[in-house]
MOPAC internal coordinates of N, CA, C and O (Angstrom, degrees):
PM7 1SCF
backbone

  N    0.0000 0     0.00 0     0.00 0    0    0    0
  C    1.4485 1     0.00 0     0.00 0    1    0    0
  C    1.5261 1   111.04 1     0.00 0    2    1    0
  O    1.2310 1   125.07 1   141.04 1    3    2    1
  N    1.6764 1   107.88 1   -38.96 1    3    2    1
  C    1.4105 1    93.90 1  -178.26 1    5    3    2
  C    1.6614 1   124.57 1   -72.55 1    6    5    3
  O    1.2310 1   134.33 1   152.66 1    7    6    5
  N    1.5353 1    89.89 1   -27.34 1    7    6    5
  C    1.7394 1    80.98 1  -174.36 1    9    7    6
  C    1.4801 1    94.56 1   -91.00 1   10    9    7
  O    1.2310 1    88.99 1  -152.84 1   11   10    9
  N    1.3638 1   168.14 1    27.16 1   11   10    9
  C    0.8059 1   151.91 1   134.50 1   13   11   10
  C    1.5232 1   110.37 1   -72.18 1   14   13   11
  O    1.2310 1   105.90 1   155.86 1   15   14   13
  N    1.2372 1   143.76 1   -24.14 1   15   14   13
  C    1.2644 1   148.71 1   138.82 1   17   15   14
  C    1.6388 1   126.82 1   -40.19 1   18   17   15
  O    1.2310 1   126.74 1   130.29 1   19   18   17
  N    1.5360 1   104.64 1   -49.71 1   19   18   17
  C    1.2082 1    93.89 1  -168.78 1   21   19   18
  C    1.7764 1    98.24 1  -101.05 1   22   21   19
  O    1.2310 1   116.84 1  -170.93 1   23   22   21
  N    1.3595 1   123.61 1     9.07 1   23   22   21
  C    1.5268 1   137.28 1   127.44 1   25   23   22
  C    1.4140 1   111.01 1   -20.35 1   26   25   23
  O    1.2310 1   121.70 1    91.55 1   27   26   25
  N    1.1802 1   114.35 1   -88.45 1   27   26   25
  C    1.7628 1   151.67 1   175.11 1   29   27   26
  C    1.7172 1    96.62 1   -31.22 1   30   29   27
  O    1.2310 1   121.36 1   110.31 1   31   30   29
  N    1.6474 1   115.01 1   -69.69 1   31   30   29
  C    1.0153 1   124.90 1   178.33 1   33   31   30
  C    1.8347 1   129.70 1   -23.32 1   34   33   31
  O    1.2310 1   139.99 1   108.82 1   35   34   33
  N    1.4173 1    78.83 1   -71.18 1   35   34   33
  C    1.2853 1   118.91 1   174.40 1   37   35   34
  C    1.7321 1   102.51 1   -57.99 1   38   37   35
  O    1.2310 1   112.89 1   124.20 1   39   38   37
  N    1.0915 1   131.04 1   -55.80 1   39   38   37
  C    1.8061 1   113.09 1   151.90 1   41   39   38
  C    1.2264 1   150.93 1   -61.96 1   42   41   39
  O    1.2310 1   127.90 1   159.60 1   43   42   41
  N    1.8684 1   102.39 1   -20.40 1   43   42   41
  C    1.3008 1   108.80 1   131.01 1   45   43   42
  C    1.2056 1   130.86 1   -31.98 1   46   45   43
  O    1.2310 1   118.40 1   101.42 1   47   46   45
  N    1.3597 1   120.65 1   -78.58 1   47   46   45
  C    1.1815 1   126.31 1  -172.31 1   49   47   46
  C    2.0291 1   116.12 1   -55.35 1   50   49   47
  O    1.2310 1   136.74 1   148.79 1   51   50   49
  N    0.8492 1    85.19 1   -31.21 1   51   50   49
  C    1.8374 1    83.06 1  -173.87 1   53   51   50
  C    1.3511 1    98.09 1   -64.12 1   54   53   51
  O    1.2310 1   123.32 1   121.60 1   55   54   53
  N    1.8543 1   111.25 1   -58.40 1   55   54   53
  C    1.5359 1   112.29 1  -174.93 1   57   55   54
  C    1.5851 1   101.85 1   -40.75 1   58   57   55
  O    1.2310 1   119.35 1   103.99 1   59   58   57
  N    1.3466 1   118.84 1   -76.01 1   59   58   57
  C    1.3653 1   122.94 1  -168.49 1   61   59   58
  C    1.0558 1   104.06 1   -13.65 1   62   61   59
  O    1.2310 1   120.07 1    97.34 1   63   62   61
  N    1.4366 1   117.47 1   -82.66 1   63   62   61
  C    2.0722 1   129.31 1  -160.14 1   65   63   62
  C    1.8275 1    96.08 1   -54.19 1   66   65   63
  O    1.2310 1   123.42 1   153.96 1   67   66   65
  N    1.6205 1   111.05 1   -26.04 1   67   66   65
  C    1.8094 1    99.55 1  -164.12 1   69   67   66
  C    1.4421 1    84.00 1   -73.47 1   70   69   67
  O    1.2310 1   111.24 1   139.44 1   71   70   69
  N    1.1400 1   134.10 1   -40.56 1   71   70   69
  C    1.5552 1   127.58 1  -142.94 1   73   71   70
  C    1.9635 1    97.11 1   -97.91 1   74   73   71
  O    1.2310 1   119.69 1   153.29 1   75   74   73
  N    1.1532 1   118.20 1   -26.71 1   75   74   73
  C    1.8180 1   108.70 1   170.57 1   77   75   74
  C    1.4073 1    90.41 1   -83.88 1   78   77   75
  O    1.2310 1    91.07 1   178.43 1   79   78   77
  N    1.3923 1   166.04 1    -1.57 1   79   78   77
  C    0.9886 1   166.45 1   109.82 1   81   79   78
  C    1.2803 1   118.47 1    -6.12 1   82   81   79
  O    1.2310 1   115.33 1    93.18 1   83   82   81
  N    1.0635 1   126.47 1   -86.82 1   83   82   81
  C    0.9982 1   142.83 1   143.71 1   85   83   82
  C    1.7919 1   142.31 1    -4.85 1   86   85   83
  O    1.2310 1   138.24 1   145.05 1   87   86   85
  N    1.5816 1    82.25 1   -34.95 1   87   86   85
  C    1.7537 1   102.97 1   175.83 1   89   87   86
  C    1.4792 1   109.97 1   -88.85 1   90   89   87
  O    1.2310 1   123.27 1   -31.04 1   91   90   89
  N    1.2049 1   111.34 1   148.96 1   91   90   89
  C    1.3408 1   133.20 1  -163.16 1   93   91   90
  C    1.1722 1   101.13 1   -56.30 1   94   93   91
  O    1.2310 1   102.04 1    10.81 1   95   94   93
  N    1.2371 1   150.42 1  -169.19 1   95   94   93
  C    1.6096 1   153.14 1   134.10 1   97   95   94
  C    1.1298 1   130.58 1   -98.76 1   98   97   95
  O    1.2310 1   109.50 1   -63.87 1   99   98   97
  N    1.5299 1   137.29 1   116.13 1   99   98   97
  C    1.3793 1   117.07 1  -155.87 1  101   99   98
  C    1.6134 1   126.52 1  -111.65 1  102  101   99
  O    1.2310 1   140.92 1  -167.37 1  103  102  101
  N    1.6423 1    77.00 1    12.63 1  103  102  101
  C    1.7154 1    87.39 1  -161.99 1  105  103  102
  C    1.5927 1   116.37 1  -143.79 1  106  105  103
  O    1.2310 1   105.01 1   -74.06 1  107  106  105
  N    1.2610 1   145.34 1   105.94 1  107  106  105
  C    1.3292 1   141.59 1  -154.10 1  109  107  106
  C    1.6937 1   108.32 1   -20.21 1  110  109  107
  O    1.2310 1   110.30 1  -137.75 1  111  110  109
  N    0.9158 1   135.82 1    42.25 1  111  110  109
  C    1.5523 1   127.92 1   144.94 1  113  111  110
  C    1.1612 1   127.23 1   -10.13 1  114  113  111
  O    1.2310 1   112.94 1  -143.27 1  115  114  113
  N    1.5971 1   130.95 1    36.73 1  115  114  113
  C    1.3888 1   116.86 1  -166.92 1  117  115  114
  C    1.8624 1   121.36 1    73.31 1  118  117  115
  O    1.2310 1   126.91 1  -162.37 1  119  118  117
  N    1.5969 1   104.31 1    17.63 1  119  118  117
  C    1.2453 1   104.94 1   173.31 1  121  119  118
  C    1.8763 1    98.24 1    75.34 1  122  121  119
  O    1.2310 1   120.43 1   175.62 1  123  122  121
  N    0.8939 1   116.79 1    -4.38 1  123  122  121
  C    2.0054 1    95.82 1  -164.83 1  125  123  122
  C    1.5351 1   102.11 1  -118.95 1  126  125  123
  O    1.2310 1   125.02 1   -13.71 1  127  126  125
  N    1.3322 1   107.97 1   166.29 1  127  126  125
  C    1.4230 1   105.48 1  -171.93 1  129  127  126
  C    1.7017 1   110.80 1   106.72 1  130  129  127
  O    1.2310 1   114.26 1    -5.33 1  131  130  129
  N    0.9330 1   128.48 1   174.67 1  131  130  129
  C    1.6029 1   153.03 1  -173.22 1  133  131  130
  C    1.9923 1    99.02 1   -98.52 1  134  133  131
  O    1.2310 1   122.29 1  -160.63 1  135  134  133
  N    1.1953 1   113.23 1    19.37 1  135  134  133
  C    1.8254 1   109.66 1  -177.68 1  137  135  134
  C    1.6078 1   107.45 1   -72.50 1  138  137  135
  O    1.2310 1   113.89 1   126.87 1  139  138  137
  N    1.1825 1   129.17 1   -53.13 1  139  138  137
  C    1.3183 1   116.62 1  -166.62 1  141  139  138
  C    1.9126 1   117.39 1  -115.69 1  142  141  139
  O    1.2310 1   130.44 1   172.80 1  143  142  141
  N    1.5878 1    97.46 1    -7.20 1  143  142  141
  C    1.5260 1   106.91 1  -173.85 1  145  143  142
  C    1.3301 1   110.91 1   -62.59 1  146  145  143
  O    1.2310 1   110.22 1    10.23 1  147  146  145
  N    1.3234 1   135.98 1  -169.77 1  147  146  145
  C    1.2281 1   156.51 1  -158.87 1  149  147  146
  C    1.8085 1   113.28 1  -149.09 1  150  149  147
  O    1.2310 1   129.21 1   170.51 1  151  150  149
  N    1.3558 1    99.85 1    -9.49 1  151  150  149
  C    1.3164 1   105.49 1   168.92 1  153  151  150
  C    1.4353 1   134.04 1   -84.66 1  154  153  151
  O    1.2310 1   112.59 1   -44.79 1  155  154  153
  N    1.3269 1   131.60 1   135.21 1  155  154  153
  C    1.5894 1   127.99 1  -132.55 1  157  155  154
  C    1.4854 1   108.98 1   -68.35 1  158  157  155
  O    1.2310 1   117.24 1   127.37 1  159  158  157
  N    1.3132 1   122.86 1   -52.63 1  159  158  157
  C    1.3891 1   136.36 1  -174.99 1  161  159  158
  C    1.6901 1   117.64 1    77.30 1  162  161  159
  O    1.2310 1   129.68 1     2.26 1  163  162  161
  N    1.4024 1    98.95 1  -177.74 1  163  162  161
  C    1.6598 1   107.65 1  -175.84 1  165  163  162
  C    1.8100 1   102.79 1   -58.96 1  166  165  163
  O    1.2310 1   127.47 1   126.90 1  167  166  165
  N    1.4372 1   103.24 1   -53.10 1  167  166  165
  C    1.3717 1    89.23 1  -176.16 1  169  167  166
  C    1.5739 1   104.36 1  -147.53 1  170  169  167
  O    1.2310 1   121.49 1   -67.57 1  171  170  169
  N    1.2365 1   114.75 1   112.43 1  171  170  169
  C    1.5264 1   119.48 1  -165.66 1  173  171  170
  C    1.5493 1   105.63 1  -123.66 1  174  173  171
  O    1.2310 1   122.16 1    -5.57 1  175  174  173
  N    1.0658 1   113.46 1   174.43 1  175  174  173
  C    1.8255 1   111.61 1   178.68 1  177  175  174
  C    1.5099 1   109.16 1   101.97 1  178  177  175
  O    1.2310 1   119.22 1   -33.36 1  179  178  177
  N    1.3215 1   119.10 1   146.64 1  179  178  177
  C    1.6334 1   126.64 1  -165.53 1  181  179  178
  C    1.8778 1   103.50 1   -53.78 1  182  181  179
  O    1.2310 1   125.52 1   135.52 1  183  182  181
  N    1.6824 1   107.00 1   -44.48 1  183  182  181
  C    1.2503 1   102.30 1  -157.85 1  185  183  182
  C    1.6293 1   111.77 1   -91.47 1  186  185  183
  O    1.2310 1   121.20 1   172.30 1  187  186  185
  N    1.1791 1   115.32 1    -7.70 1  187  186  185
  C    1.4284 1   109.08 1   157.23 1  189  187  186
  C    1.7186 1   123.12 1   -82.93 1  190  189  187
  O    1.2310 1   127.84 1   160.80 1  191  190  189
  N    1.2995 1   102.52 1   -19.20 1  191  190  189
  C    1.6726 1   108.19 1   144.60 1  193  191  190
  C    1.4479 1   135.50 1   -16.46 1  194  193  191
  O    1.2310 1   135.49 1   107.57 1  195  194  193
  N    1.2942 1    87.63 1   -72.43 1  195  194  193
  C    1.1159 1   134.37 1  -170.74 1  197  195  194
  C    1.6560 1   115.21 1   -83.85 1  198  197  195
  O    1.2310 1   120.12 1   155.17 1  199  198  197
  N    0.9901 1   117.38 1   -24.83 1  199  198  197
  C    1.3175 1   118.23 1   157.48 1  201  199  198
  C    1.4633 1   116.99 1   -86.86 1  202  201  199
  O    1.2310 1   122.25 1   133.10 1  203  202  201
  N    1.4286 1   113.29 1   -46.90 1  203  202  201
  C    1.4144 1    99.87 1  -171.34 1  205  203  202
  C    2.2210 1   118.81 1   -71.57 1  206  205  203
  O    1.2310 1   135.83 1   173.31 1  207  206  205
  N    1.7673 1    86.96 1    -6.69 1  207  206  205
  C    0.9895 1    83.65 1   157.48 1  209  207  206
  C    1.6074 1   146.47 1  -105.27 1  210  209  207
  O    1.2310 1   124.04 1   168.76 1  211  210  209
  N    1.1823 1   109.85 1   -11.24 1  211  210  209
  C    1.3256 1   126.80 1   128.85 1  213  211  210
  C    1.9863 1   132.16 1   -31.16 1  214  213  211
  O    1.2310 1   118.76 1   126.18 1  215  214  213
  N    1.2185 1   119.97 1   -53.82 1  215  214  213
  C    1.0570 1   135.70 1   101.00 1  217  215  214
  C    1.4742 1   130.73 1    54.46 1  218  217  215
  O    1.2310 1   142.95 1    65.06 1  219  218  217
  N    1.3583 1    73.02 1  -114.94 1  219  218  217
  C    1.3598 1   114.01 1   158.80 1  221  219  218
  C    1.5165 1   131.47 1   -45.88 1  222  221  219
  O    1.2310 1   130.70 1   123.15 1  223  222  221
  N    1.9465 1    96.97 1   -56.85 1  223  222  221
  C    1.7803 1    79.93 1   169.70 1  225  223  222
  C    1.2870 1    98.13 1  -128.36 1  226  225  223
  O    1.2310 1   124.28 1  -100.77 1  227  226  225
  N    1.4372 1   109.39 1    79.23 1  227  226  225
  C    1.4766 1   121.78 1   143.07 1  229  227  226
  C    1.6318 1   101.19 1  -115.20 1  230  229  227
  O    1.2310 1   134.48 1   141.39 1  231  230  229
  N    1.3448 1    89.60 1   -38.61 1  231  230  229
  C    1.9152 1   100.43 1  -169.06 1  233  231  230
  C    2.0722 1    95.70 1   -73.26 1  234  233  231
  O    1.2310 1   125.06 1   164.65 1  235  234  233
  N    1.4071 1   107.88 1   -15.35 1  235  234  233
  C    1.6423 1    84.26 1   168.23 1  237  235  234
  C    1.5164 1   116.95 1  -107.88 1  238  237  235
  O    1.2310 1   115.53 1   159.61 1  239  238  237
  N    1.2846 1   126.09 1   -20.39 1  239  238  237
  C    1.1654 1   135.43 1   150.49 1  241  239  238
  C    1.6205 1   102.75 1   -37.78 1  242  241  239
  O    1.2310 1   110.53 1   104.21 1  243  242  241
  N    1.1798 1   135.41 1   -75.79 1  243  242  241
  C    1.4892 1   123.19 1   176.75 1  245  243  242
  C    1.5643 1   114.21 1   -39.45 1  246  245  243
  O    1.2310 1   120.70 1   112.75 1  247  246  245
  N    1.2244 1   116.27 1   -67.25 1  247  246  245
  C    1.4832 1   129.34 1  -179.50 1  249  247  246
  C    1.0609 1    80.67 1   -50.92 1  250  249  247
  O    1.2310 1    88.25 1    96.78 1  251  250  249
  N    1.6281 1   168.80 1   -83.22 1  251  250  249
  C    1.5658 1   121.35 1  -156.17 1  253  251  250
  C    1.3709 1   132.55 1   -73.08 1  254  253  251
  O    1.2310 1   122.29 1   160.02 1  255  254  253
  N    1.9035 1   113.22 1   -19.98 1  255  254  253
  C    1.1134 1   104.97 1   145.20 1  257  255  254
  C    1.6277 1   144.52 1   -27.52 1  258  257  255
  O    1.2310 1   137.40 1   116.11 1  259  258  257
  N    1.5968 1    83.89 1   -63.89 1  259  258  257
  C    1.8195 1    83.31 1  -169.86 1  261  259  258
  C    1.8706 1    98.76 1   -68.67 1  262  261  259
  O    1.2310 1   112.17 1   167.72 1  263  262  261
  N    1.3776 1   132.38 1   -12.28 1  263  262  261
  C    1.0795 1   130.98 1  -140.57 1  265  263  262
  C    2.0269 1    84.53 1   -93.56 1  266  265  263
  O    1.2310 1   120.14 1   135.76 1  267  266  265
  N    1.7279 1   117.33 1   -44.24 1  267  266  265
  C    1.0855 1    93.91 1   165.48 1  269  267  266
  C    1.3255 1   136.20 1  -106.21 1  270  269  267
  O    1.2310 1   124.52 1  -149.39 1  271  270  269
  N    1.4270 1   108.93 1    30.61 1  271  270  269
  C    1.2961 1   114.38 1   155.71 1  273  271  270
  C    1.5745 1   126.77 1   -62.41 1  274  273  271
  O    1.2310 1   134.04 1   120.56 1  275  274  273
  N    1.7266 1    90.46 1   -59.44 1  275  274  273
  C    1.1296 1   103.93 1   167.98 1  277  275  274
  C    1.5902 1   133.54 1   -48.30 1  278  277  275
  O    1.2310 1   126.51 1   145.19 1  279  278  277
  N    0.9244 1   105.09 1   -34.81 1  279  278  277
  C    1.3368 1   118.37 1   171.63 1  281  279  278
  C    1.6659 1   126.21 1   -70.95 1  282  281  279
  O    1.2310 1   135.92 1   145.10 1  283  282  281
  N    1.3865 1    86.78 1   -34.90 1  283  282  281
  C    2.3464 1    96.09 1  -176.51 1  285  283  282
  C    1.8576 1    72.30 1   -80.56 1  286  285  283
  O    1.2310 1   102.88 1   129.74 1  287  286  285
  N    1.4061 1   149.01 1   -50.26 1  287  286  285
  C    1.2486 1   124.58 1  -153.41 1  289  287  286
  C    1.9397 1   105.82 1   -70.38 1  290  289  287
  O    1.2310 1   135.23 1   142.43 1  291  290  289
  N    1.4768 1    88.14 1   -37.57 1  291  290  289
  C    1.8994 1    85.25 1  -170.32 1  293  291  290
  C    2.0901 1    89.23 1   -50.25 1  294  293  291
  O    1.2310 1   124.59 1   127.85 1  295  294  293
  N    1.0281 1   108.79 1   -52.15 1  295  294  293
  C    1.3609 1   106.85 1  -161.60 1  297  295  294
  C    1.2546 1   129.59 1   -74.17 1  298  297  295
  O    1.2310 1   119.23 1   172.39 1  299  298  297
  N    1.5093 1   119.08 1    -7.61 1  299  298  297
  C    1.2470 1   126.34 1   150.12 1  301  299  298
  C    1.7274 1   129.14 1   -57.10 1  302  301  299
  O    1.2310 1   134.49 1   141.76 1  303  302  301
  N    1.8061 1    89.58 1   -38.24 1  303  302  301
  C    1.5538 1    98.05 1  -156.15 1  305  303  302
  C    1.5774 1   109.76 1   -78.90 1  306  305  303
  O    1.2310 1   126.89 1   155.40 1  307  306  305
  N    1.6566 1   104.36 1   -24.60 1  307  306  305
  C    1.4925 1    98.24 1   158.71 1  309  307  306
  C    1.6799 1   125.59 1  -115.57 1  310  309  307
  O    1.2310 1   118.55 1  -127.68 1  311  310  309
  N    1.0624 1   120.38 1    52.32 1  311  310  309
  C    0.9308 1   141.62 1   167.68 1  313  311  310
  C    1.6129 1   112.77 1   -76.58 1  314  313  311
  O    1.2310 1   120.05 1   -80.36 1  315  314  313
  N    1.4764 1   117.52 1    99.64 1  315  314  313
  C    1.3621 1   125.19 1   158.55 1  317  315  314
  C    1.5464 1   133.59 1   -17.81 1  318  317  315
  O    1.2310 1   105.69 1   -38.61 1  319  318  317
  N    0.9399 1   144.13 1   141.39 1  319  318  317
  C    1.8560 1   126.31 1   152.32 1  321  319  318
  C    1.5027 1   102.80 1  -113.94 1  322  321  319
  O    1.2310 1   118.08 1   153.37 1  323  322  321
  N    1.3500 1   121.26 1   -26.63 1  323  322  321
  C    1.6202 1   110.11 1   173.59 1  325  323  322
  C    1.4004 1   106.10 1  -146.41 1  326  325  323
  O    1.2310 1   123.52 1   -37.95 1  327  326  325
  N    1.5442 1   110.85 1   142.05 1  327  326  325
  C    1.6664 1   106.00 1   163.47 1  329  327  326
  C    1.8052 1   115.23 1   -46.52 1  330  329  327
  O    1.2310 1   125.08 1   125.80 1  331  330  329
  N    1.0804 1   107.85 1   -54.20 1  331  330  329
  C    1.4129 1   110.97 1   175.09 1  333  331  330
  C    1.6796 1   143.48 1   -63.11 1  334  333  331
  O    1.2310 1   135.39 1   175.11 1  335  334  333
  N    1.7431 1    87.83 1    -4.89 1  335  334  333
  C    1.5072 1   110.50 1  -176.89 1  337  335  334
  C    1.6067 1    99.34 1   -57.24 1  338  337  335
  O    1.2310 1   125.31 1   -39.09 1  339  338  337
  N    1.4983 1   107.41 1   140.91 1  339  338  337
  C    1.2860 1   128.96 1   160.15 1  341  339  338
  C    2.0692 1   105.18 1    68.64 1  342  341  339
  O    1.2310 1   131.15 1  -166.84 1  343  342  341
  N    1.1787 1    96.09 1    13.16 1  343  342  341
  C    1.9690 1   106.44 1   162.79 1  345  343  342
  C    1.5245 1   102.65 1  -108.08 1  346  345  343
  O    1.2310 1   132.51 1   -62.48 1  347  346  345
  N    1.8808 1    93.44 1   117.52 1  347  346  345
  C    0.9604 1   104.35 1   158.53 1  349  347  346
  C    1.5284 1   127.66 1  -114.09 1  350  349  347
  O    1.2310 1   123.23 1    -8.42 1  351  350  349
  N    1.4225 1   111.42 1   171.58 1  351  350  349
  C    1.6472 1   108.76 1  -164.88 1  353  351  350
  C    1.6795 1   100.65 1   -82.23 1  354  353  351
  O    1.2310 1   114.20 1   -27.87 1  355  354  353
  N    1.5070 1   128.58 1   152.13 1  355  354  353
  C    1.1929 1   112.40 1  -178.95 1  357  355  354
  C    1.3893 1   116.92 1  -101.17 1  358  357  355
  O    1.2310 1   124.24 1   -50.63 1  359  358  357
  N    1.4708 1   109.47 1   129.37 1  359  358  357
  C    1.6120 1   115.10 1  -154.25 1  361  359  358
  C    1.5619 1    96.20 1   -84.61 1  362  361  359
  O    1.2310 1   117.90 1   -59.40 1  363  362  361
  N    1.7617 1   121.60 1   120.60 1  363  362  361
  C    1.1791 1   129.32 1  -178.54 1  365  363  362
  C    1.5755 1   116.65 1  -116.57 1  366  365  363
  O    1.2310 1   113.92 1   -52.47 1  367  366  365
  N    1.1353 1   129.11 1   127.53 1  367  366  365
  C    1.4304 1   135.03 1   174.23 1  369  367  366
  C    1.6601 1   110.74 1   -49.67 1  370  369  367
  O    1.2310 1   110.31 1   -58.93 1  371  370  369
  N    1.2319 1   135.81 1   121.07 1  371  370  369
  C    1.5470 1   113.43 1   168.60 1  373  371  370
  C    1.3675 1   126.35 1   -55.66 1  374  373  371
  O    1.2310 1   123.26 1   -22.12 1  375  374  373
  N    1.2460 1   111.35 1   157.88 1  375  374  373
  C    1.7274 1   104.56 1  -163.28 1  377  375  374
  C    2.0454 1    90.84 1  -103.41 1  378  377  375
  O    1.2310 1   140.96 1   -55.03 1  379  378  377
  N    1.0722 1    76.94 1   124.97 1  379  378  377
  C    1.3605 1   104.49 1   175.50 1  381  379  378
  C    2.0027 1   104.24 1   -80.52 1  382  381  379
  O    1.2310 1   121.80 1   -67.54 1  383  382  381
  N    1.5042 1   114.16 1   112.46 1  383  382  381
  C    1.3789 1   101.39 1   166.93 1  385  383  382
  C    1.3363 1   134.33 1   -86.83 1  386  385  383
  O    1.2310 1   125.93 1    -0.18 1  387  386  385
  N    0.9861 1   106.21 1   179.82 1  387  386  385
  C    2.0653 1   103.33 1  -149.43 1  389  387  386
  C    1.2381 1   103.85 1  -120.56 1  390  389  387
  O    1.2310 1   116.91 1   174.00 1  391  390  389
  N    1.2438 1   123.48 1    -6.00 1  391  390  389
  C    1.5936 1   137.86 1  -169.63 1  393  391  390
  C    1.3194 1   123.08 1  -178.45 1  394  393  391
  O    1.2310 1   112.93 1    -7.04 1  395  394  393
  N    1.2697 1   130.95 1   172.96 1  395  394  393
  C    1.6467 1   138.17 1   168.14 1  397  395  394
  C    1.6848 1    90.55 1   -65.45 1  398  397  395
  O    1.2310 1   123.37 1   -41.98 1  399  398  397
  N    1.5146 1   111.14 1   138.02 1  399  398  397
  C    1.0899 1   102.97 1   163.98 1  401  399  398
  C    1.6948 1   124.76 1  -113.63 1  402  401  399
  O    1.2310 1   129.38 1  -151.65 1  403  402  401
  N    1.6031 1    99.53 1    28.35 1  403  402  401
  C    1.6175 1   125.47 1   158.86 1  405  403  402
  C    1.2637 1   102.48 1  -117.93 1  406  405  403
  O    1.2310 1   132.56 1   -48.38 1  407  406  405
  N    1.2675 1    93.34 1   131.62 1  407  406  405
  C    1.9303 1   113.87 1   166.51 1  409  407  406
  C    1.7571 1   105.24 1   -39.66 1  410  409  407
  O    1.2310 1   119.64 1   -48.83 1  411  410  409
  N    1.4442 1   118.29 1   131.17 1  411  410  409
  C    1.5926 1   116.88 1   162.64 1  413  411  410
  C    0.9021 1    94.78 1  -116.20 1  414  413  411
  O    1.2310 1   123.56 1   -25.13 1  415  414  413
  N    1.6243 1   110.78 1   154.87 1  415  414  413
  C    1.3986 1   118.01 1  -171.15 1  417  415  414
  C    1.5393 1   103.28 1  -107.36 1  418  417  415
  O    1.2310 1   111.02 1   -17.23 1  419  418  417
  N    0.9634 1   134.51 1   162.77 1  419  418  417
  C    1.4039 1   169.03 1   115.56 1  421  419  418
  C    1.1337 1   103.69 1    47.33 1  422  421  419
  O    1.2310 1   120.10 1   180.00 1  423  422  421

């Protein structure tokens, strides 16, 4: 489940950057970009605007979806139930002695 999510994710994210990419520029950006020209471009006109910004935040609205999905799952999966879970006691044979372990004399 998770990596088929963070699959998904991970195309989120590409779309996202392709699709603000994509959007016009509206504001001196360093002079570059399609912001103040008159020349037609890949995709120009009010209503492709308007779609790609639309777009836009559906495709980031998801990308935070999957972003906290992913996240309540990372944090489920290691999630503790006891400090003591999975310690066990170490099972020892009694020691049998082999001799006096004070000197007897003679």
């Amino acid at each position: 489940m998770t990596t088929v999510l963070l699959v998904i994710h991970v195309l989120l994210a590409l779309g996202l950057v392709g699709s603000v990419l994509l959007q016009r520029s509206e504001g001196g950006a360093l002079g570059i970009g399609g912001g103040g020209g008159g020349g037609g471009g890949l995709m120009s006109g009010r209503a492709s605007a308007n779609l790609l910004t639309r777009i836009t935040a559906v495709l980031a609205a998801l990308f935070m979806l999957t972003s906290l999905s992913l996240t309540w799952l990372a944090a489920n999966e290691r999630k503790p139930k006891s400090i003591m879970e999975g310690v066990t006691a170490p099972v020892e044979a009694p020691v049998q002695p082999s001799g006096p372990s004070v000197p007897v004399g003679d």
